[in-house]
N, C-alpha and C positions, 0 to 999 in steps of 0.2 A: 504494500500500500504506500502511495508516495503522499496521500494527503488526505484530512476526516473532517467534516465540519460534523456536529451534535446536532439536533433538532429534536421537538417536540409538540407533538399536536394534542387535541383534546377530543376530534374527532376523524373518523375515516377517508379519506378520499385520493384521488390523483395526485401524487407528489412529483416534481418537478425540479429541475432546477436547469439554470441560464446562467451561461457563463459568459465572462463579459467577452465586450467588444477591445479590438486593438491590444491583443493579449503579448504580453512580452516573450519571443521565443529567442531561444538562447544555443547553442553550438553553430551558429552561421546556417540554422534550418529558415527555411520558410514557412514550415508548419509543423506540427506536433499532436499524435492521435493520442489516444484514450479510452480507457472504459471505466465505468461507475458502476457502482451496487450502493442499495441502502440496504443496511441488516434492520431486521425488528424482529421483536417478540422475544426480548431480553436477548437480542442479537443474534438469535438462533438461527431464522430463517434471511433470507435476503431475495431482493428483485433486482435484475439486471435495466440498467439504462438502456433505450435504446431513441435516436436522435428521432428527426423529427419526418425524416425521409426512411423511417423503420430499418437504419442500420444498428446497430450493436457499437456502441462507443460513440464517439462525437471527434470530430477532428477542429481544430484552431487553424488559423491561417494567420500569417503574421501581415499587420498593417490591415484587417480588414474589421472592418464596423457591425459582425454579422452576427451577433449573438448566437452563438450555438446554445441548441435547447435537448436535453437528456428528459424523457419522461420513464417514471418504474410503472404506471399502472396504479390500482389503487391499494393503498397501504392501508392495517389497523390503525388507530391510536395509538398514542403512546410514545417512548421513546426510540428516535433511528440515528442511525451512522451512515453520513454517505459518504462514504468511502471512494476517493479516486484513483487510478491507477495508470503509469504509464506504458503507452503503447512502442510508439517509434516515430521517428522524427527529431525536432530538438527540446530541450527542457523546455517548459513555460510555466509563467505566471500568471494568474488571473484572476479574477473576482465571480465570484460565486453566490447567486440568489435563490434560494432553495424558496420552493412554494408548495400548497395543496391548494385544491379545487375542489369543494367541497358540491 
């Protein structure tokens, strides 16, 4: 795992998360992939991200304005771990807005 944010909801639905625009990539890449999971259910079980074109991970592109968007489907309540993970391409950094849609 290269990176975890915490969250907690009070009720069930669509979790989400958008990660920012004009992401900093790093080794002289132009882009950099990825795949996410949130764990729940005292972190036993987890759901796979998959983007918004129904691929599995999400990819960054450097210099570009385009929010990439990771959906898991719908989650319990409770407490989750979205857990990131790198793929290939070069490191990045980025900013991360976790949501549910209730």
């Amino acid at each position: 795992m290269d990176s975890m944010i915490l969250t907690s909801h009070k009720h069930s639905g669509v979790r989400s998360d958008t990660l920012g625009n004009y992401p900093k990539i790093y080794n002289n890449k132009t882009y950099a992939k990825g795949t996410s999971r949130v764990y729940y259910s005292n972190y036993t079980k987890y759901a796979e991200g998959y983007s918004n074109n129904k691929v599995k991970g999400f990819t960054l592109q450097k210099n570009s304005p385009s929010y990439p968007y990771v959906s898991y489907g719908t989650i319990p309540s409770g407490k989750c771990q979205h857990r990131f993970y790198y793929s290939s391409g070069g490191g990045y950094k980025t900013n991360v807005t976790s949501t549910t849609t209730y």
